[in-house]
C-alpha positions as a Python dict, from the first residue, in 0.01 Angstrom:
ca = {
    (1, 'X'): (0, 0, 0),
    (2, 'X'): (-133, 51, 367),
    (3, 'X'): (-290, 412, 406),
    (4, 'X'): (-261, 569, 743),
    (5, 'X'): (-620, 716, 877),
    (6, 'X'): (-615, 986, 1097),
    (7, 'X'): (-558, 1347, 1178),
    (8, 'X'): (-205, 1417, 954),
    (9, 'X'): (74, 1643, 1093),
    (10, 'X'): (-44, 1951, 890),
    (11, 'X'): (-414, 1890, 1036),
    (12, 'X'): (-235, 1879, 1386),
    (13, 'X'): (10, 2187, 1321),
    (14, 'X'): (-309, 2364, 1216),
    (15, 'X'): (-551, 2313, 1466),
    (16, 'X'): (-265, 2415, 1716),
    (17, 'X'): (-223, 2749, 1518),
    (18, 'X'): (-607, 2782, 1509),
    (19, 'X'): (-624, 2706, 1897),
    (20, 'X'): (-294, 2970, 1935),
    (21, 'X'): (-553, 3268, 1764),
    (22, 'X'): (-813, 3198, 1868),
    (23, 'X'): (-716, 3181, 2226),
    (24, 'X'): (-554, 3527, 2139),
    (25, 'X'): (-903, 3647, 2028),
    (26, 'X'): (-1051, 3498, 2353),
    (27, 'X'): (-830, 3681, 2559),
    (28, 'X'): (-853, 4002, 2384),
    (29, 'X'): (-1244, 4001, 2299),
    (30, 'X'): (-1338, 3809, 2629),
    (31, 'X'): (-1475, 4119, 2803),
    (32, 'X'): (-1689, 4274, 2572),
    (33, 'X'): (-1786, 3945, 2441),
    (34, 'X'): (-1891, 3877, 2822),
    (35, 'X'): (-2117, 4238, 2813),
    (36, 'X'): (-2277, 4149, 2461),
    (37, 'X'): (-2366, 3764, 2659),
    (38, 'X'): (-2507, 3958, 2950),
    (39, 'X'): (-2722, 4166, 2746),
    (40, 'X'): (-2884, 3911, 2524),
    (41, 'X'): (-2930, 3654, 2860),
    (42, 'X'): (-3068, 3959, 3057),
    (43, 'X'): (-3294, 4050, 2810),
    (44, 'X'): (-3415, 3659, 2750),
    (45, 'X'): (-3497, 3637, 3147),
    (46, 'X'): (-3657, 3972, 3124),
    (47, 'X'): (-3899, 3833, 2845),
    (48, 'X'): (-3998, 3540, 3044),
    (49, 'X'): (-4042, 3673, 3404),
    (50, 'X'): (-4323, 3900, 3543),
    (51, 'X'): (-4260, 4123, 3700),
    (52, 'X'): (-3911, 4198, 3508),
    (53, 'X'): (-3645, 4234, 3738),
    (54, 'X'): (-3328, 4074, 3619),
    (55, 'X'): (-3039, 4275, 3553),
    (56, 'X'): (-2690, 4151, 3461),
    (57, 'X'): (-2374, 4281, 3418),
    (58, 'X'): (-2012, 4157, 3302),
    (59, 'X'): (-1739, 4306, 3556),
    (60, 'X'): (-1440, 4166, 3622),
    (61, 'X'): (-1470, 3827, 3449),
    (62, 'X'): (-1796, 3780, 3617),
    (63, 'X'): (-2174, 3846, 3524),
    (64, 'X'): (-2334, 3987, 3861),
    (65, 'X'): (-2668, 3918, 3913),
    (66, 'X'): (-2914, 4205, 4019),
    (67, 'X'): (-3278, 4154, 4099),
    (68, 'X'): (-3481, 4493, 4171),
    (69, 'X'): (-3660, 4266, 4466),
    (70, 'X'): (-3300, 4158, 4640),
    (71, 'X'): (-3283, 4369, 4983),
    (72, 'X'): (-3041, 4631, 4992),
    (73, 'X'): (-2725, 4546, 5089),
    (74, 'X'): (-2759, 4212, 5019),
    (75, 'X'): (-2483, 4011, 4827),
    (76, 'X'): (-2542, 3995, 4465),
    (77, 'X'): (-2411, 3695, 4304),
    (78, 'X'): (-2106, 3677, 4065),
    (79, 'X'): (-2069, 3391, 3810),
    (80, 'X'): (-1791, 3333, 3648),
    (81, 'X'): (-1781, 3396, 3282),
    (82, 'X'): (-1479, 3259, 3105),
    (83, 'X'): (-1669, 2911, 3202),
    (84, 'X'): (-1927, 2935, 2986),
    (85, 'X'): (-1748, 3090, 2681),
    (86, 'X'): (-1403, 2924, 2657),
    (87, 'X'): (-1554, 2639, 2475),
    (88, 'X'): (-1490, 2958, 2123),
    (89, 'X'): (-1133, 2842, 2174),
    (90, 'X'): (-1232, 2442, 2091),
    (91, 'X'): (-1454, 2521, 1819),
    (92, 'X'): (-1192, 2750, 1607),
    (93, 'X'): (-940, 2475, 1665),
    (94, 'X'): (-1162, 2209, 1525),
    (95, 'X'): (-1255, 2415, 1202),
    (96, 'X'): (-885, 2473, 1168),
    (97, 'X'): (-848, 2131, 1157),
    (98, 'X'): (-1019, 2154, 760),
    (99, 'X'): (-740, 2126, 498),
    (100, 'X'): (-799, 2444, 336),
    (101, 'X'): (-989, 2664, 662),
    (102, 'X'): (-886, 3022, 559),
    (103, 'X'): (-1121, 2988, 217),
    (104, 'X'): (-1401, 3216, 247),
    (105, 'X'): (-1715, 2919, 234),
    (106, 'X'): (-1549, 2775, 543),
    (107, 'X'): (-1512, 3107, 724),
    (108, 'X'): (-1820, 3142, 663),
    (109, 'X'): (-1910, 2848, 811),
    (110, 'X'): (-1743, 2904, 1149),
    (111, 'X'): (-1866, 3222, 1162),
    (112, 'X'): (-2206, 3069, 1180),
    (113, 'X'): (-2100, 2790, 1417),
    (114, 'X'): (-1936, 3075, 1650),
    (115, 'X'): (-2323, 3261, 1582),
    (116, 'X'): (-2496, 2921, 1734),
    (117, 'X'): (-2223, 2853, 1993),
    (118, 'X'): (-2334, 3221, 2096),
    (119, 'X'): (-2681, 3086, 2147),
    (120, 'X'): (-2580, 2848, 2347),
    (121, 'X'): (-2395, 3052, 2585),
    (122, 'X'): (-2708, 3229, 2606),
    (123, 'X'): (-2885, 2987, 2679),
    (124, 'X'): (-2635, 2861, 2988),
    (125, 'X'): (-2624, 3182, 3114),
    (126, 'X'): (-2997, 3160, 3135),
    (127, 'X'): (-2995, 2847, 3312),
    (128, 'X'): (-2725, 2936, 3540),
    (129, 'X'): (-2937, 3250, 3691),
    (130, 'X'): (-3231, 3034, 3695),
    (131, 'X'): (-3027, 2775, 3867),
    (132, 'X'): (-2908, 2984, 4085),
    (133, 'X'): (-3235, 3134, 4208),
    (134, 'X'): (-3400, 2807, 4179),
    (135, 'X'): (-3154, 2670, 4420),
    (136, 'X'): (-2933, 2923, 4567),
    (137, 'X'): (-3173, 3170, 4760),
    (138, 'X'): (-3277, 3012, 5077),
    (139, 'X'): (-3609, 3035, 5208),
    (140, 'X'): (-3729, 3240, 4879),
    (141, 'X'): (-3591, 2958, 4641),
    (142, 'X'): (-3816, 2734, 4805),
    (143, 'X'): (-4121, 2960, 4787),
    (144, 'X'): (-4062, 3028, 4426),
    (145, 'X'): (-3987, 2751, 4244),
    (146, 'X'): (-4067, 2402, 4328),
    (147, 'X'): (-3918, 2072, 4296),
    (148, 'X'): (-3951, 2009, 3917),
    (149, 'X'): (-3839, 2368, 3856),
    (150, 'X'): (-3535, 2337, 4078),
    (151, 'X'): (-3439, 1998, 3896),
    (152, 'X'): (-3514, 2125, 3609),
    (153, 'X'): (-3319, 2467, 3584),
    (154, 'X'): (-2982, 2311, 3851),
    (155, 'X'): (-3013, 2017, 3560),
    (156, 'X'): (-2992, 2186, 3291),
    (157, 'X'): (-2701, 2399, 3430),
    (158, 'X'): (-2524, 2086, 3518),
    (159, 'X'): (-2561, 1933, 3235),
    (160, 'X'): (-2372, 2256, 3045),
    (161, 'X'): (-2142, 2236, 3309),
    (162, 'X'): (-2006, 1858, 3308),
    (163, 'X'): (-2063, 1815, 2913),
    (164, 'X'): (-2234, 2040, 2732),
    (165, 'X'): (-2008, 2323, 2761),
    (166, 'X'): (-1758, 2031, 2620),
    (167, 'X'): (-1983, 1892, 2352),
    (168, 'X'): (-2137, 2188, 2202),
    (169, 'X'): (-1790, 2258, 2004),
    (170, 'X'): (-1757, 1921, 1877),
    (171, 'X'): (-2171, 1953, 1791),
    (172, 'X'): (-2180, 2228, 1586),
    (173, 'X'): (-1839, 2098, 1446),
    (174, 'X'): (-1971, 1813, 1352),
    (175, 'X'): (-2315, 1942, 1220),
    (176, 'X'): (-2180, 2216, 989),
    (177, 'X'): (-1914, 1962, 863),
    (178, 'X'): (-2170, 1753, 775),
    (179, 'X'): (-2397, 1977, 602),
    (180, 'X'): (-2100, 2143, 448),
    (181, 'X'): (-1987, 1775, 242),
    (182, 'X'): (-2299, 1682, 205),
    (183, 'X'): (-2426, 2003, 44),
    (184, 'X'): (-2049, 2146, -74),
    (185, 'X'): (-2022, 1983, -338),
    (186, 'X'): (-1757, 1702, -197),
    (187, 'X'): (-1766, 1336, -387),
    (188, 'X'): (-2075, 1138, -189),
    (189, 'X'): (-2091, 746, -178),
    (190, 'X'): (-2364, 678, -422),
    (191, 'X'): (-2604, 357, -333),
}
């Protein structure tokens, strides 16, 4: 008897349910979600700049970006949010994939994975102000950071941008499966 590998119709019918919610949630929870990302990135660029003078805010599906030294009246840039955060939608779907995802180990389980993808959305939020003052600034870009910094912070953005923001799902997916048969109790190969 042949056995068929791969993802079963149940596995598919419930990672479309889990994307379903959890793009409900998105929708729904985006906005505050967006304030509570503001806050924590704002408060991580505070830490590390001297003098402190980062200030963000979520408005409109966008975090603006204040700076206490930006002239008045000058334009304040917007990024859009959803881009960094949408990637919640993937990594509910992939947990839903799990035979058996409403039992309370494995919600706990993405309930940590959603606590690290929040880190990481953090973290890209970081990197996209930094990018953006690294790069985006004119003439006080240039006098502020140099070459290494530039590549370094637009890089790092980039990166999150192309893949990361694509990869970090399937990551921490992937990790906390892992763990979670290895340390779950589930039947190991023994050597």
């Amino acid at each position: 008897m042949t056995r068929r590998r791969g993802l079963g119709r149940a596995a598919v019918l419930r990672a479309l349910t889990g994307f379903v919610l959890a793009l409900a949630f998105w929708f729904g929870f985006g906005a505050p979600y967006e304030r509570l990302l503001a806050s924590a990135a704002e408060a991580v660029l505070r830490a590390t700049e001297r003098p402190a003078v980062t200030r963000l805010a979520a408005e409109g599906g966008e975090i603006l970006v204040e700076r206490a030294d930006f002239p008045p009246g000058s334009p304040r840039p917007g990024l859009p949010a959803a881009d960094l955060h949408f990637n919640f939608v993937l990594l509910v779907a992939l947990f839903a994939l799990d035979p058996n995802p409403l039992h309370g180990r494995r919600v706990g389980v993405l309930l940590f994975g959603c606590l690290v993808l929040f880190a990481v959305h953090v973290s890209a939020l970081v990197f996209q102000v930094r990018s953006v003052y690294a790069t985006s600034l004119g003439p006080w870009s240039a006098e502020h950071y140099g070459a290494a910094a530039r590549n370094f912070w637009a890089g790092g953005f980039h990166f999150y941008e192309v893949a990361g923001r694509f990869a970090a799902p399937f990551a921490i997916w992937w990790w906390l499966r892992r763990g979670d048969e290895v340390g779950g109790g589930r039947k190991r190969k023994e050597s």
